[in-house]
C-alpha positions in Angstrom: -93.4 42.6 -89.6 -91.5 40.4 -91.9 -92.2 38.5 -94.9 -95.5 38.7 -96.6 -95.1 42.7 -98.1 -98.2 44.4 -98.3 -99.4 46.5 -102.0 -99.8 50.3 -101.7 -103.2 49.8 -102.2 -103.5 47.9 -98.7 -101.1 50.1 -97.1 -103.2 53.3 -98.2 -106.4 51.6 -96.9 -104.1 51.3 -93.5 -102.9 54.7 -93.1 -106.0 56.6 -94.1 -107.9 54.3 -91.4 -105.6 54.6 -88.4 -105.6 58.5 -89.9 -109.1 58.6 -89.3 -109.3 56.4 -86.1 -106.7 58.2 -84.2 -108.5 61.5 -84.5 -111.4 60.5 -83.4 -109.9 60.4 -79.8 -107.4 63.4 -78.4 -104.3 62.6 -78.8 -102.6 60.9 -76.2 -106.0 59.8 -74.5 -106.2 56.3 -75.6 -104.9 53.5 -73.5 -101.8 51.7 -75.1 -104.0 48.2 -74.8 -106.8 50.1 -76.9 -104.3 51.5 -79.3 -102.6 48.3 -79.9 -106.2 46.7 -81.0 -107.3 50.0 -83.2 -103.8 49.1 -84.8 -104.3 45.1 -85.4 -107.8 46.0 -86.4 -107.1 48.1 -89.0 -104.4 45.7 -90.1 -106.8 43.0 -90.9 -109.5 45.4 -92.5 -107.0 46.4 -94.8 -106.2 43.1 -95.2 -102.4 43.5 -94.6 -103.4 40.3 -92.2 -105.7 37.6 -92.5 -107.0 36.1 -89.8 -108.3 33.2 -91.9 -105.2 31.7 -93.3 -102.9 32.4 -90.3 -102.8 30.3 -87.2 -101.9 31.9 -83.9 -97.8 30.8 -84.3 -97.9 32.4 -87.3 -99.5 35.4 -85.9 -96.8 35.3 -83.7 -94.0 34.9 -85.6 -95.3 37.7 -88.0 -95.9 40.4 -85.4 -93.1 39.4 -83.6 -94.6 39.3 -80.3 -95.4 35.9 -78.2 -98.4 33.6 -79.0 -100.5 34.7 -75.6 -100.4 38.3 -77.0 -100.9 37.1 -80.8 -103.8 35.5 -79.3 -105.3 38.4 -76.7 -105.1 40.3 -79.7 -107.0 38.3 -82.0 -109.6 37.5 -78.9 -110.2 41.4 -78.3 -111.0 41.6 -82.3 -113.1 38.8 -82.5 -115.2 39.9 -79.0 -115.8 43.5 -80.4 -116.2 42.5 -84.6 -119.0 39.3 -83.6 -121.1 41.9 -82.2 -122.1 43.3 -85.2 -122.9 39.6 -87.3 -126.2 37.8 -87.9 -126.7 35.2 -85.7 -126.7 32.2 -88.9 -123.2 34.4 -89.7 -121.6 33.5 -86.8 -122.7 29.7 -87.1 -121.7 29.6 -90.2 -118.0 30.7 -89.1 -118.4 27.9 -86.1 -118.3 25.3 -88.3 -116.0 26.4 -90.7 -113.7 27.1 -87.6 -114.1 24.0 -85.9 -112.2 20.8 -86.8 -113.3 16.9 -86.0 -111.1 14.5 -85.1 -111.6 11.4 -87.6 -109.0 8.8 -86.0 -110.8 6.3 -86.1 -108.2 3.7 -84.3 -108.1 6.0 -81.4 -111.8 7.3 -81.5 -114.4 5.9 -78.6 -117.6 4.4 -79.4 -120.3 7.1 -78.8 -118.2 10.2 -78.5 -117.2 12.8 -81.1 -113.9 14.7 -81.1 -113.6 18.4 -82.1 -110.7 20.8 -82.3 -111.1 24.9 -82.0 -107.4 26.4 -81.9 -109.2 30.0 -82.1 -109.6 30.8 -78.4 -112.5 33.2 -79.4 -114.0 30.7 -80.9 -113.6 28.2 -78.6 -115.4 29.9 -75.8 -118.2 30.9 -78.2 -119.2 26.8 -79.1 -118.3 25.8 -75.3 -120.8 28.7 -74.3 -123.2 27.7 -76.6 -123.1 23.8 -75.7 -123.7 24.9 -72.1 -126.6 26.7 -73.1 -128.2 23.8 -74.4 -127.1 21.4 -71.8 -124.4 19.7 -73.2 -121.1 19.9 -70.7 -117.6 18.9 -72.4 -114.6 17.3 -71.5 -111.0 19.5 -72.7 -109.2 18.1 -69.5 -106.4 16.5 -71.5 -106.1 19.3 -74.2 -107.8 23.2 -74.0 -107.9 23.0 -78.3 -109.5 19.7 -77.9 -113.1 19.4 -77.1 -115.1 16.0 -76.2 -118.8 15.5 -75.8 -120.9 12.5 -76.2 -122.6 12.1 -79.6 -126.2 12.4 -78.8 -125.8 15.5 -77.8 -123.8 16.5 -80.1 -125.7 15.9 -82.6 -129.0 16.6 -81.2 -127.4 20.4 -80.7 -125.7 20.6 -84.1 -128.6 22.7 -85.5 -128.4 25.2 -82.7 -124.5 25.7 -83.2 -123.9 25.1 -86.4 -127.2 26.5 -88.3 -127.7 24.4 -92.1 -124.2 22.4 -91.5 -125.1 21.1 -88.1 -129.0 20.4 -89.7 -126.9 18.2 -92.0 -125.6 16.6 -89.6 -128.3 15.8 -87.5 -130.4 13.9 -91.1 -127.2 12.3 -91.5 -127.2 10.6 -88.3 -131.1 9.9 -87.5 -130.7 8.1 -91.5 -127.3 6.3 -89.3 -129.5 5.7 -86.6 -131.6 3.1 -88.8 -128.8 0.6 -89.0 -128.9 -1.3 -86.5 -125.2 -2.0 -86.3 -124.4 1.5 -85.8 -126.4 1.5 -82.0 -124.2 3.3 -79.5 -121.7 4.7 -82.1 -123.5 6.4 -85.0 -120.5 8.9 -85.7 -117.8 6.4 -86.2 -120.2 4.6 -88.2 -120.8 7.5 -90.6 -117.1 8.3 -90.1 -116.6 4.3 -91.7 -118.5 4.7 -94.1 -117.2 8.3 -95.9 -114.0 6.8 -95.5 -114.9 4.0 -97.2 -116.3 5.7 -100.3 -113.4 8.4 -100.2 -110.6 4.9 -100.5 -112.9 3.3 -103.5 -112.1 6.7 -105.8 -108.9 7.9 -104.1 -107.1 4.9 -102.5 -107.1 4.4 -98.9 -104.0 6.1 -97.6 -104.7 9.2 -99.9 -108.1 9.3 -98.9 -107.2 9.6 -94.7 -105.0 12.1 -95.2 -107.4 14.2 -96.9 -110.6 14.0 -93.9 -108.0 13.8 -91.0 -109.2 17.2 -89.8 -112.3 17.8 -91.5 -114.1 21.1 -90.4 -118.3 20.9 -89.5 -118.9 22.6 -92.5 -116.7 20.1 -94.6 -117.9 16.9 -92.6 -121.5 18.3 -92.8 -121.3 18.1 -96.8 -119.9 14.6 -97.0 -122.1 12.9 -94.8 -125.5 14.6 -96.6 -124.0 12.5 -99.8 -123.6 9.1 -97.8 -127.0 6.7 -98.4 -128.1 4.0 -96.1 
């Protein structure tokens, strides 16, 4: 690996965990698919990686391997670690994790937009919209997931936990307006804009939501009054 050093103290933590790991197996006895994941494991408990600030290209480029295996690897991790989270945990990390598209030139009346590059969790919201009923369209891109926006917000508790609740009172206080009929996101979408140009100026103020995350969306449009 290249760039980004790691201290002593993280490369201690490392070598007295993959010490401790590899012992508890005989040597030679674990598969080298199972020995390459007790080895990127280890790497982000000692925090030599973080998961959180790098992307899978970065991954990549770090472990010098290609992005399919950067992102098996991080899949496997995520698969076995999840296990052991609450359940609010892991909604928690859905919507920090998942981004919303806020173009709203390109955006379609009565649809919302959202972006998971993190294959893990990707499946885990698409699994979870199933299981409520909601089916998605990611024809065009596999990152890139499109549902209508009843049912996304209608669901939004039950994926997202207090974020997604936010969301929800934020667009049954939309819902009053009656302008906002048949596209209650883009209408909340308008209107945090709006307020974010009046302090920051308008081209400043896109840039900074054009990829806001659930969790980040969620506390912007609890502030918005109607």
């Amino acid at each position: 690996m290249t760039d980004h050093q790691p201290d002593p103290d993280q490369l201690a933590k490392f070598g007295e965990a993959m010490h401790d790991r590899i012992m508890e197996a005989p040597f030679g006895s674990l598969p080298k698919s199972e020995l390459e994941l007790v080895v990127f494991s280890e790497l982000i408990q000692s925090k030599i990686i973080d998961l959180e600030t790098s992307n899978t290209f970065d991954l990549a480029r770090r472990l010098r391997c290609s992005p399919a295996k950067a992102s098996s690897l991080v899949f496997n991790y995520r698969l076995r670690s999840v296990s052991d989270e609450t359940e609010e945990s892991v909604r928690e990390k859905l919507a920090n994790v998942t981004k919303v598209a806020t173009d709203l030139k390109n955006s379609r009346d009565g649809a919302v937009t959202l972006n998971v590059e993190d294959r893990f969790w990707r499946n885990e919201l698409t699994n979870r919209l199933k299981k409520a009923g909601v089916y998605t369209d990611s024809s065009f891109n596999r990152e890139r997931i499109v549902l209508d926006e009843s049912s996304f917000f209608k669901a939004c508790p039950q994926l997202f936990g207090r974020a997604g609740k936010e969301l929800e009172d934020a667009a049954k206080r939309a819902a009053k307006d009656e302008k906002a009929a048949g596209k209650i996101f883009k209408t909340l979408l308008m209107k945090m804009t709006s307020g974010a140009a009046s302090k920051t100026g308008g081209i400043a103020a896109q840039a900074a939501i054009a990829s806001p995350s659930i969790a980040n969306l969620a506390h912007s449009f609890a502030a918005l009054s109607f």
